[in-house]
C-alpha positions as CSV (number, residue, x, y, z in Angstrom):
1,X,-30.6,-6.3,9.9
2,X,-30.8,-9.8,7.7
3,X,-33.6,-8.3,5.3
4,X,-31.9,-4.8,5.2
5,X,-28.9,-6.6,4.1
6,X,-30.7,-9.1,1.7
7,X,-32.5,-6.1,0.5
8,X,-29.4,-4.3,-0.4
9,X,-27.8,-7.5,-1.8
10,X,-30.7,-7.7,-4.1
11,X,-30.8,-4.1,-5.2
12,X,-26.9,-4.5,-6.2
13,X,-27.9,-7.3,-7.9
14,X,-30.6,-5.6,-10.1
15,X,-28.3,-2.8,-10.9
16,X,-25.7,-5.0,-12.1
17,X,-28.4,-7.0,-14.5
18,X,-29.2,-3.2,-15.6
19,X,-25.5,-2.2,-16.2
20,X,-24.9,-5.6,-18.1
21,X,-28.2,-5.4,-20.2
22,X,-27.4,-1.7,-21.2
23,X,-23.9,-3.0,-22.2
24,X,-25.1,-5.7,-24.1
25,X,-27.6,-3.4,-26.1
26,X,-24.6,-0.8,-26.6
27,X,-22.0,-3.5,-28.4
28,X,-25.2,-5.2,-30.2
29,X,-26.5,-1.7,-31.9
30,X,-22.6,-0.1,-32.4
31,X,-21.6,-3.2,-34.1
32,X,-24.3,-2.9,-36.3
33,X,-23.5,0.8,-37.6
34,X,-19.7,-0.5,-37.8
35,X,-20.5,-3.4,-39.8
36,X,-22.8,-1.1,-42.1
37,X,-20.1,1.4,-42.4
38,X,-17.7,-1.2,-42.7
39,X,-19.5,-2.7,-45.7
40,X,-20.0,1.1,-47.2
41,X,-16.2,1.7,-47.4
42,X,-15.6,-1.5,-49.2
43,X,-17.9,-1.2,-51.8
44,X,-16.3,2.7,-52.3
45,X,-12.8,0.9,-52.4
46,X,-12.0,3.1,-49.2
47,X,-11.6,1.2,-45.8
48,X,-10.5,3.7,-42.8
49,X,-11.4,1.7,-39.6
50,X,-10.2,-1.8,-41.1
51,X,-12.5,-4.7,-40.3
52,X,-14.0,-4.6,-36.8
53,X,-14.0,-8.5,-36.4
54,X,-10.0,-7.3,-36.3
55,X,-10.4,-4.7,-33.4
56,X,-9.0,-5.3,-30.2
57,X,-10.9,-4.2,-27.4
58,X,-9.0,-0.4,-27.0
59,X,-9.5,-0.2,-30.6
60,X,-13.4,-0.8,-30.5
61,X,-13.5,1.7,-27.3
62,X,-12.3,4.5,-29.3
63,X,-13.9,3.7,-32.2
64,X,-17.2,3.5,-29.7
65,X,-16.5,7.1,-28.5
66,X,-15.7,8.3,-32.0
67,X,-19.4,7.1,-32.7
68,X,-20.8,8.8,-29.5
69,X,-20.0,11.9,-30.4
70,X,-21.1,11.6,-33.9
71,X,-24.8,11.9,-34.9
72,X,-25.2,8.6,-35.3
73,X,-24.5,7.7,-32.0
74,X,-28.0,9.8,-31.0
75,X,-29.2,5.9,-31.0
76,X,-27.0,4.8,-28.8
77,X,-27.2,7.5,-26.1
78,X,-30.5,5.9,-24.4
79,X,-28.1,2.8,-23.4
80,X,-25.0,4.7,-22.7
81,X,-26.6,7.2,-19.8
82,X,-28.4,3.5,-18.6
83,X,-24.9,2.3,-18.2
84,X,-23.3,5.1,-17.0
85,X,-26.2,5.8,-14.4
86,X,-26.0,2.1,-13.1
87,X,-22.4,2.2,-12.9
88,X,-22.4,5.1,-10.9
89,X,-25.1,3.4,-8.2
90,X,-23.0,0.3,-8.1
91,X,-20.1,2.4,-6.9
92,X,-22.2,2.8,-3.8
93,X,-22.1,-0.8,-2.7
94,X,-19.3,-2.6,-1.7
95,X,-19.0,-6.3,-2.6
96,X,-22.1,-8.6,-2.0
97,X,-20.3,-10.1,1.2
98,X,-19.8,-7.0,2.3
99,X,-23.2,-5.6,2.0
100,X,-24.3,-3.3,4.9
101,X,-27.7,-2.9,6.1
102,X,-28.2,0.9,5.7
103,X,-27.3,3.4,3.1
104,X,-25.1,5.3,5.2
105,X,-23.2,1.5,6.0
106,X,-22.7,0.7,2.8
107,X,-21.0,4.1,1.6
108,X,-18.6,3.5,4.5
109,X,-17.9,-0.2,4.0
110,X,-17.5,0.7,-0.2
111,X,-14.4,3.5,1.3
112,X,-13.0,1.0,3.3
113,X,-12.3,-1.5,1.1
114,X,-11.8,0.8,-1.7
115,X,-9.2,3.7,-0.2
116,X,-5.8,2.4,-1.0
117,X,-6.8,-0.7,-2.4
118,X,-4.9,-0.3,-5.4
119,X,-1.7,0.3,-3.6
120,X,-2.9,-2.7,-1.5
121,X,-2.8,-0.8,1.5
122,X,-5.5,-1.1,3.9
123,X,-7.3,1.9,5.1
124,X,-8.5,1.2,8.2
125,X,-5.2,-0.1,9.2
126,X,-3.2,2.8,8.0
127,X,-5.3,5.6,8.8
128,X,-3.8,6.2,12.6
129,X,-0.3,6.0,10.8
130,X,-1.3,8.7,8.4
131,X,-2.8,10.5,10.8
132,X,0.6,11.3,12.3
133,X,2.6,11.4,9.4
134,X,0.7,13.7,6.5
135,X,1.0,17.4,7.0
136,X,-1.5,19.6,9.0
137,X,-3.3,20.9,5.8
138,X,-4.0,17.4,4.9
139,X,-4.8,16.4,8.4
140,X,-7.4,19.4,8.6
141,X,-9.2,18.4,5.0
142,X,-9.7,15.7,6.5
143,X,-10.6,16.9,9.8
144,X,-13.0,19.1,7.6
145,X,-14.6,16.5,6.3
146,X,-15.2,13.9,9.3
147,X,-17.0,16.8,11.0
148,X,-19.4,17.4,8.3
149,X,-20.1,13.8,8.4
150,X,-21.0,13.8,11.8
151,X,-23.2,16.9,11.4
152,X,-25.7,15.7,9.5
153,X,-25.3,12.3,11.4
154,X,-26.2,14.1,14.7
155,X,-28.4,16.5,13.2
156,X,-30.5,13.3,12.0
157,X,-30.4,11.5,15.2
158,X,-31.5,14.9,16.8
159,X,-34.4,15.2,14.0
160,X,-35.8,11.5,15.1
161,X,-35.7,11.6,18.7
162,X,-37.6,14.6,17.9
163,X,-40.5,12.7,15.5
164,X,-40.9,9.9,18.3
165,X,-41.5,12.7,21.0
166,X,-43.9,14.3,18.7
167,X,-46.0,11.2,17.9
168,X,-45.9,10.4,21.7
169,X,-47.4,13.7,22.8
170,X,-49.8,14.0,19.4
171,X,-51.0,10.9,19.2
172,X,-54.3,11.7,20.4
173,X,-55.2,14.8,19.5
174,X,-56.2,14.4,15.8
175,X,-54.4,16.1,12.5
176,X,-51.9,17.8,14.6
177,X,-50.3,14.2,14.6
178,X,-49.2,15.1,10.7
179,X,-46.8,17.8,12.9
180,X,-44.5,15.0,13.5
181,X,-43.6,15.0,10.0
182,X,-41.6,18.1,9.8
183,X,-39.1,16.7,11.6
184,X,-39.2,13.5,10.2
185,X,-38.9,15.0,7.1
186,X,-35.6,16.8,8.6
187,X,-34.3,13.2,9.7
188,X,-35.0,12.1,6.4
189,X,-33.1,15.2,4.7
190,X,-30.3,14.8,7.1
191,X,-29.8,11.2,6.2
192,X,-29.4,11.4,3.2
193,X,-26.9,14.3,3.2
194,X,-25.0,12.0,5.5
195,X,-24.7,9.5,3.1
196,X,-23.3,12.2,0.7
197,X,-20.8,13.6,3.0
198,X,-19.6,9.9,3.6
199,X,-18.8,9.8,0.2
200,X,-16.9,13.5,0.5
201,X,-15.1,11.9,3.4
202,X,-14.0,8.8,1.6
203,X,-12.6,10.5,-1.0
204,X,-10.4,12.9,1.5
205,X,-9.0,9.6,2.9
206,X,-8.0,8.4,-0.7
207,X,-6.4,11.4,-1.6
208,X,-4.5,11.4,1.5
209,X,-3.8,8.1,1.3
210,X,-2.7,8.9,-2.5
211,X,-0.4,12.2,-1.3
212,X,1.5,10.6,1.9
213,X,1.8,6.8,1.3
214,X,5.8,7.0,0.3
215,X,6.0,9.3,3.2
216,X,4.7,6.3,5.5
217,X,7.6,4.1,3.7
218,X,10.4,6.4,5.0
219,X,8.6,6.4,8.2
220,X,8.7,3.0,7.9
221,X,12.2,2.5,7.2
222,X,10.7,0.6,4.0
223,X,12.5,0.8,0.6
224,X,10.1,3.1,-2.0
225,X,8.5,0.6,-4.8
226,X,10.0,1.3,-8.3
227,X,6.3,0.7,-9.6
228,X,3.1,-0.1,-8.4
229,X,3.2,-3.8,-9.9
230,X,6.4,-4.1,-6.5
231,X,4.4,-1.6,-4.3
232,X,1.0,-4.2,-4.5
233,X,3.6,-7.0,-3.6
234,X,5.1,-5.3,-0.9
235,X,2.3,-3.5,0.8
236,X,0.8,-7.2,0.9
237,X,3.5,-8.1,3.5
238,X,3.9,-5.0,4.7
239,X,-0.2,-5.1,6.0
240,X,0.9,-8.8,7.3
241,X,2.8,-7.0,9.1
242,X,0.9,-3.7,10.7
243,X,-1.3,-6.2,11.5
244,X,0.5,-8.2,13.7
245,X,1.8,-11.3,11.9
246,X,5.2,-12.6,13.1
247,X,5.7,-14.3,9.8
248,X,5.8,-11.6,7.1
249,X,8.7,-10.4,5.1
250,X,9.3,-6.9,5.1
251,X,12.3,-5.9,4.3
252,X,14.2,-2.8,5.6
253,X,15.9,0.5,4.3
254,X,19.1,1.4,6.3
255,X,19.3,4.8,7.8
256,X,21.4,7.0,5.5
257,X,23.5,8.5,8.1
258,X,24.4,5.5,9.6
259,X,25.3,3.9,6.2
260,X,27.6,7.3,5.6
261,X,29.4,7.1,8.7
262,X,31.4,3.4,8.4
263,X,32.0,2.1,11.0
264,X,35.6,0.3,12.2
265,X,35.4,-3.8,11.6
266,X,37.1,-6.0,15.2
267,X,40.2,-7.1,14.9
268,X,43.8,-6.1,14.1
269,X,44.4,-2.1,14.2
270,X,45.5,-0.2,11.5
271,X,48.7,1.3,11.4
272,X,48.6,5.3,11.7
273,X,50.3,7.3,9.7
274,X,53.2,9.6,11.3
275,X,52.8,13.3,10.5
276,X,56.3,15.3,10.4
């Protein structure tokens, strides 16, 4: 388990010196053509993009994309698909604390800490609460999903249990050993298209989570954020809270009806009025 983990731990690691040098190489060679056409426009008298020691990062990103989908940017494209390609693989990882030992572990430990993270709500500890609360069509995508996770999960612990009874019997009787690897082959296959469905079933939890949180507010008799700077802060008590701290501060909605329906304060009685 240690060296799975520290071998994980070093592939994020690698990725993330790819995805930086690939960056690097993409400001280094873009500023380069800005600076040239920078120095073009001013000798014609004629400056469009201004001077892009001026630029402000949103600025140079759409100046960047202007020049991606230019000719010119046919020189950059080598280091944008490197950056794009090790982005995408360090999506697969969670943090390196958090590094699993398998691939199938880390795609699961990435959606836990990732689903409803920027709602600061916790996943795991909100997923029996949305369970009950999101509609049946959600519930069933959902349902849909889990179970073709755990198809190819069983269908590759089938496939090995199968390999090690092979080997067992074939081992001695020559080449037909090399049967064994069909269904490792199978295992292998299965594996890794439970490592994709993970991912298909992380994303159904987000986009429940995404479609029914205010719907666990009401349920939770919690007032709904005005936006999601006061939902963060709130959800960060309100997790306190699921989780069983005594000393968070959540505070409550009041039932409408109740609120509607006034009720009479103690003490001296009104005086009715006579009807004639």
């Amino acid at each position: 388990m240690k060296l799975r983990i520290l071998h994980y731990r070093k592939l994020r690691i690698q990725l993330e010196g790819q995805s930086s040098r690939h960056q690097k190489a993409l400001n280094l060679q873009s500023d380069k053509i800005f600076y040239k056409q920078f120095e073009e426009e001013q000798q014609k008298g004629i400056v469009h993009r201004g001077d892009p020691d001026k630029w402000d990062g949103k600025m140079r990103d759409e100046h960047l994309a202007e020049l991606l989908n230019s000719e010119l940017g046919d020189q950059l494209m080598g280091h944008f698909v490197g950056k794009e390609a090790t982005t995408r693989s360090l999506e697969r990882y969670p943090e390196g604390r958090r590094v699993m030992p398998t691939r199938l572990g880390n795609a699961l430990r990435r959606f836990e800490d990732a689903a409803g993270a920027q709602y600061g709500l916790d996943a795991i500890l909100t997923a029996p609460h949305f369970s009950l609360i999101a509609p049946d069509q959600h519930v069933q995508y959902l349902r849909d999903s889990r179970q073709q996770m755990d198809a190819t999960i069983h269908l590759c612990t089938v496939s090995l249990l199968a390999t090690i009874i092979a080997v067992a019997f074939l081992l001695t009787d020559g080449m037909w050993l090399l049967a064994s690897l069909v269904p490792y082959v199978l295992a292998y296959v299965a594996y890794r298209a439970a490592v994709a469905a993970a991912h298909e079933y992380a994303t159904a939890v987000t986009t429940v989570i995404d479609l029914n949180r205010f719907q666990l507010y009401e349920s939770l008799r919690i007032d709904a954020p005005r936006n999601p700077e006061e939902e963060r802060t709130a959800n960060t008590q309100l997790m306190d809270l699921l989780g069983g701290s005594e000393k968070a501060k959540v505070r409550y909605s009041r039932d409408p009806q109740f609120t509607e329906q006034r009720l009479p304060r103690p003490g001296r009685p009104r005086a009715r009025r006579l009807k004639l």
